[in-house]
C-alpha positions as CSV (number, residue, x, y, z in Angstrom):
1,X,0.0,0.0,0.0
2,X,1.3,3.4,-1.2
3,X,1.0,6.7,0.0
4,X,-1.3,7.6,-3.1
5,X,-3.5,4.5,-2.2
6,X,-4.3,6.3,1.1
7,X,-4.9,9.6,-0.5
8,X,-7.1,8.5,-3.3
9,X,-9.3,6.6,-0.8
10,X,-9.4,9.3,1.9
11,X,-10.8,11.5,-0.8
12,X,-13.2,9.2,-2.5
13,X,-15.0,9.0,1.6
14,X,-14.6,12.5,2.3
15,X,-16.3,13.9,-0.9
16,X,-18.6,10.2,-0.9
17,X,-18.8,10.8,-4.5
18,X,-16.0,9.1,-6.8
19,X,-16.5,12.2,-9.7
20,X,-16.0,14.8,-7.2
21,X,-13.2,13.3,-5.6
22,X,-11.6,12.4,-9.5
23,X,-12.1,16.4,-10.1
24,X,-10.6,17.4,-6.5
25,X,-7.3,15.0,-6.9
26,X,-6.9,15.9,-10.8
27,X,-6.8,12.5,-12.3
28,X,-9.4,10.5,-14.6
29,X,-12.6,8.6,-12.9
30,X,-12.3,5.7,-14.2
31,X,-8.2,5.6,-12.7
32,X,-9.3,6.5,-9.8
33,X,-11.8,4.0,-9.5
34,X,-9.4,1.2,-10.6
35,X,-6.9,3.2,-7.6
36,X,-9.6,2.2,-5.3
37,X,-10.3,-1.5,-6.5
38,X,-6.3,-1.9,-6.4
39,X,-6.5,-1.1,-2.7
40,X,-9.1,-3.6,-2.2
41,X,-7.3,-6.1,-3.6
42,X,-4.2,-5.2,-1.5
43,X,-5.9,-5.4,1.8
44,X,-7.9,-8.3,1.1
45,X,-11.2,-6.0,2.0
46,X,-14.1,-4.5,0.5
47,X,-13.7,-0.8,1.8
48,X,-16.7,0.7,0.8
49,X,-20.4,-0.1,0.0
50,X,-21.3,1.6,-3.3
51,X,-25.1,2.7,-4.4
52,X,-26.5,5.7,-6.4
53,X,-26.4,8.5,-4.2
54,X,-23.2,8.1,-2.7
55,X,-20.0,5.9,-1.3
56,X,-20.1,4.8,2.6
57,X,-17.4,2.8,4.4
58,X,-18.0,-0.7,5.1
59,X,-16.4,-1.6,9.1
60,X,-13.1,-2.7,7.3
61,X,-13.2,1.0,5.7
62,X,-13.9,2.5,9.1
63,X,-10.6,1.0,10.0
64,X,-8.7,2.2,7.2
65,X,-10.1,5.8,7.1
66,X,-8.9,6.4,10.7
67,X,-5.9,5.4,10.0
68,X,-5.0,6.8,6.8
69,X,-5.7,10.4,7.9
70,X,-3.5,9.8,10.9
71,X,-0.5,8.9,8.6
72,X,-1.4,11.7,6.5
73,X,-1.4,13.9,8.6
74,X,1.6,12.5,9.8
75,X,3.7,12.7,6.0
76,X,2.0,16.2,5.5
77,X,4.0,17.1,8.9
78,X,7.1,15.6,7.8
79,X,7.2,17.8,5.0
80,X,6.4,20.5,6.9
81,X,9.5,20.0,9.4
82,X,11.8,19.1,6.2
83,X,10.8,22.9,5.2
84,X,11.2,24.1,8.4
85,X,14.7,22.5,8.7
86,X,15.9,24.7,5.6
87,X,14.4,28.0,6.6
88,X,16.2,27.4,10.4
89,X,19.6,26.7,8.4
90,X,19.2,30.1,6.4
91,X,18.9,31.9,9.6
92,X,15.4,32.4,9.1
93,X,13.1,32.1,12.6
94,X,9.4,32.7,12.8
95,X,7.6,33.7,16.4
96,X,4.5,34.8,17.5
97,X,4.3,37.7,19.3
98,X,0.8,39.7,21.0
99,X,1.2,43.3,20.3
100,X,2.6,45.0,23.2
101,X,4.9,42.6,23.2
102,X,7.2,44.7,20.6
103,X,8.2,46.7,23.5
104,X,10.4,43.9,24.8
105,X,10.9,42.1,21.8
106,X,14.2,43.9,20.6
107,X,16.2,43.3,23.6
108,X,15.9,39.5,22.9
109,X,16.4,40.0,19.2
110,X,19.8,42.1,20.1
111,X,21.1,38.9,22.4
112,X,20.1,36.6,19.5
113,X,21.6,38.3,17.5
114,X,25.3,38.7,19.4
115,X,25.1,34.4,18.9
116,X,23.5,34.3,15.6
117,X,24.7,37.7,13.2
118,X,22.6,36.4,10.2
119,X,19.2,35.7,12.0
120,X,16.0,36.3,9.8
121,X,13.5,37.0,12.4
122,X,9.9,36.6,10.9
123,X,7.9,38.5,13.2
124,X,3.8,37.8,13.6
125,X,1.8,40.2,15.5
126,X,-1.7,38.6,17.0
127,X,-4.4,37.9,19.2
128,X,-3.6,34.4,20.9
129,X,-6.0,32.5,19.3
130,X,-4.1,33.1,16.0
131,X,-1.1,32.7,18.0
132,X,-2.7,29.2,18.8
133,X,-3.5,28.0,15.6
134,X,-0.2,29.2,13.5
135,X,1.5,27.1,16.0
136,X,-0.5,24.1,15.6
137,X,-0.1,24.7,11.9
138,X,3.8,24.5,12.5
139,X,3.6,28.2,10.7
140,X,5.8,29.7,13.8
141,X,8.4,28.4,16.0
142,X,7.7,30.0,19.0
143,X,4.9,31.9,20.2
144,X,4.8,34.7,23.2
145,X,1.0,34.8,24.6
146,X,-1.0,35.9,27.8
147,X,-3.4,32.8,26.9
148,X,-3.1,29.4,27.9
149,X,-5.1,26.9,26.2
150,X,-5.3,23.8,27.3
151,X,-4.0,21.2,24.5
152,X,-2.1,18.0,24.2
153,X,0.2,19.2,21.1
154,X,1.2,22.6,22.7
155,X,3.4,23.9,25.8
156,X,3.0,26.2,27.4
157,X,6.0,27.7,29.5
158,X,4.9,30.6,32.4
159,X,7.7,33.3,32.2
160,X,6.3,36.5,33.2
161,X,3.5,37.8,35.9
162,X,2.3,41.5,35.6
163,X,-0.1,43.8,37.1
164,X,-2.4,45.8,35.2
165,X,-2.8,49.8,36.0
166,X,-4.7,52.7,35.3
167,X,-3.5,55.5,32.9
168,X,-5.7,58.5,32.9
169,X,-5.6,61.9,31.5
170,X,-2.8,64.5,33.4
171,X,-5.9,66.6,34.4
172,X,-8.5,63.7,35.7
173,X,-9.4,63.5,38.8
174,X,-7.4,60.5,39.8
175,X,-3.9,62.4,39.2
176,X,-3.2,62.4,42.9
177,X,-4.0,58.7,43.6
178,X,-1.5,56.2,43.9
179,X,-4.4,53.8,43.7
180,X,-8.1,53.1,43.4
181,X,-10.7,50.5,43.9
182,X,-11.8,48.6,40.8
183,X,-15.3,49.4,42.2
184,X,-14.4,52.9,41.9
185,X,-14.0,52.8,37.7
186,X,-17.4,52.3,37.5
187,X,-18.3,55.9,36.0
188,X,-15.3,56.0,34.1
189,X,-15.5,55.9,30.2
190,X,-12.9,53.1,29.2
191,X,-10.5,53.2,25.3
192,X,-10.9,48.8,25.5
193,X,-9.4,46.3,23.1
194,X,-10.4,44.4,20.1
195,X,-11.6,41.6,20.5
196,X,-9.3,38.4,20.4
197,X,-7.1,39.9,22.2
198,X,-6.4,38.8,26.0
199,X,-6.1,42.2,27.5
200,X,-9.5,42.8,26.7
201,X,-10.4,39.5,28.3
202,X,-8.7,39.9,31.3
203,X,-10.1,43.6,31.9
204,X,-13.8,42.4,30.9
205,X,-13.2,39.4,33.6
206,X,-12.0,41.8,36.4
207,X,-15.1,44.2,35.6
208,X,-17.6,40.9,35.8
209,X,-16.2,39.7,39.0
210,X,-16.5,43.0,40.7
211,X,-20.2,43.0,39.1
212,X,-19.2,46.3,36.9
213,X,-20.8,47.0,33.4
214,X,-18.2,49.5,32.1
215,X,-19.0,51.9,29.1
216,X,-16.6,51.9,26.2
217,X,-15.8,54.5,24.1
218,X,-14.0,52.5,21.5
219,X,-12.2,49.3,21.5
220,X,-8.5,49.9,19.3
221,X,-5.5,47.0,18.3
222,X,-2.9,48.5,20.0
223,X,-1.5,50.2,23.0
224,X,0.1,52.8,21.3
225,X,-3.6,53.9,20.0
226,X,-5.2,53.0,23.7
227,X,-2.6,55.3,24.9
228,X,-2.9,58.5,22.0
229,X,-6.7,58.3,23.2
230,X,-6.1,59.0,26.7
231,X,-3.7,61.6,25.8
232,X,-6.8,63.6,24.2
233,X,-9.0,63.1,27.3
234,X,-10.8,60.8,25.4
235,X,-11.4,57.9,28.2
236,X,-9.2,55.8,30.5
237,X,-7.6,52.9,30.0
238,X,-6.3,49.8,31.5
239,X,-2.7,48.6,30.2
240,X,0.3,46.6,31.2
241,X,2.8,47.1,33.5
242,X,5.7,46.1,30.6
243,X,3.9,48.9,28.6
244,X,4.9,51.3,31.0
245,X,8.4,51.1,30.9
246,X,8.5,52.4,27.5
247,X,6.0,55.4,27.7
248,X,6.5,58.8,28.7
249,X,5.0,59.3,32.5
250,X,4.6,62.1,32.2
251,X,1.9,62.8,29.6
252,X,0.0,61.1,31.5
253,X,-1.4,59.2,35.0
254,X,-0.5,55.9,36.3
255,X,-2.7,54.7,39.3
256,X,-2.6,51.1,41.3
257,X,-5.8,49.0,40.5
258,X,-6.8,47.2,44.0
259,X,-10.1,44.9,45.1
260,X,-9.2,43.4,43.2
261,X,-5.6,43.8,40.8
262,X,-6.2,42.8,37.0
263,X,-3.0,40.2,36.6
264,X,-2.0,38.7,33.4
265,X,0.7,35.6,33.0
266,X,2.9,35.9,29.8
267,X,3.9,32.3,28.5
268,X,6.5,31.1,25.6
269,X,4.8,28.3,23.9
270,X,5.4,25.6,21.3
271,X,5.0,22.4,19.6
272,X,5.7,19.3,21.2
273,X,6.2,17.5,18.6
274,X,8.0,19.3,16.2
275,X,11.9,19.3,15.6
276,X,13.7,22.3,16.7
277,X,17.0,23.8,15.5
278,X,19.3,24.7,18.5
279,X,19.1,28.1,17.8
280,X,15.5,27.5,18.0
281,X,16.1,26.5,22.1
282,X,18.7,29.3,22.5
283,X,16.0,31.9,21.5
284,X,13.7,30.1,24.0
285,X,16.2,30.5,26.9
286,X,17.0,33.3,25.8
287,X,13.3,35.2,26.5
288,X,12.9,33.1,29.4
289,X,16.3,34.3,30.9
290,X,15.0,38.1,30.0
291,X,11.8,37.5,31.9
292,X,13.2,36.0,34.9
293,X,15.7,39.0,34.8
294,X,12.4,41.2,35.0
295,X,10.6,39.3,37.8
296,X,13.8,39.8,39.8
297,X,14.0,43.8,39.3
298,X,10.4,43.8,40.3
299,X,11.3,41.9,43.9
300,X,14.4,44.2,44.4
């Protein structure tokens, strides 16, 4: 049994129509239908049960199906590491990255770099789910997300815990607090995130367990915006504590949230399965060393 046996069958049950899965694999119906009796022969089975609607699978076909997409899946993988393999070797790394992550990103990229001088960083900016599924797609390396999903082909390393605070305009009314209850935002008119993206889920968590509808001016994809909306007195917003050490103060107010504090866990994540280059691992340590370095300054 060949690869193309596999294929050719796996098509004929998914489209349950032997013309439609001729058309979809490019090759005459009356090949492929001698393709499928050759596969018959070779298993010593009658796969499926043919009648003039469509194709089902007989119990031996069952069998056969849930196989061959497994090691189909399994080739279309290997071909995907082989690629892989050869981008890795021309210097070329891709990572996933949520967007206020960019803020902390070229410090990394400079230590890389002092190991590796002709890295190819190939940088995607997105919400975690898409961070999710480009990883299970084997279409990054690495991913950096504030999301943990729970699934058996992904890890999920914990490298980073922040607070979230409270930037306001210079002139609001909070300017002299060095913090405020969560309960006391509930008048406020809030610049909140796009959907997607897990600052907005954390923030719309916080405001449910304190039992707080808040109003929302407009929701905006990065901090940069949140932040150039404040500045015009537009709203408040809530941002992370990373954010801050790249933004001038002093345009504008940064206030402790309390009862309770918005938190968010950063986490390096990857394939388990999939075969990594070492410089692949060195940029891994290399992030997690950085955040552990962070967490450190915060306790001195």
């Amino acid at each position: 049994m060949e690869i193309r046996h596999m294929r050719y069958f796996v098509s004929v049950v998914r489209n349950k129509n032997i013309t439609r899965a001729a058309e979809e694999l490019h090759i005459a119906q009356p090949s492929l239908s001698a393709q499928i009796k050759t596969l018959e022969q070779m298993v010593g089975c009658k796969l499926l049960e043919r009648n003039s609607r469509e194709i089902s699978l007989t119990e031996a076909g069952r069998v056969l199906y849930k196989h061959a997409c497994q090691i189909l899946l399994q080739v279309e993988n290997v071909y995907k590491e082989l690629e892989e393999v050869k981008e890795v070797e021309s210097g070329e790394i891709k990572i996933g990255i949520f967007p206020s992550a960019t803020y902390w990103l070229p410090h990394v990229i400079t230590e890389l770099k002092d190991h590796y001088p002709n890295l190819n960083l190939n940088v995607l900016e997105a919400g975690a789910e898409n961070i999710e599924k480009s990883l299970l797609n084997y279409e990054i390396h690495l991913g950096i997300t504030s999301k943990f999903f729970h699934s058996d082909k992904l890890k999920f390393i914990p490298i980073y815990n922040e607070e979230m605070l409270l930037i306001t305009h210079a002139n609001h009314s909070f300017k002299n607090l060095q913090q405020v209850n969560l309960s006391e935002l509930s008048n406020e008119t809030f610049i909140q995130y796009k959907p997607g993206y897990q600052l907005r889920d954390i923030i719309i968590k916080s405001f449910q367990d304190a039992g707080i509808e808040p109003r929302v001016l407009c929701e905006c994809r990065r901090l940069e915006t949140v932040r150039s909306m404040v500045l015009s007195n537009l709203g408040v917003a809530i941002v992370p504590e990373s954010f801050l050490e790249f933004a001038n103060h002093r345009d504008f107010n940064i206030t402790n949230i309390i009862n309770p504090t918005p938190l968010r866990t950063l986490y390096v994540a990857f394939h388990k399965d999939r075969y990594f280059q070492p410089i692949i691992h060195d940029l891994k340590d290399i992030i997690i060393q950085y955040f552990e370095n962070q967490n450190q300054a915060i306790l001195i």
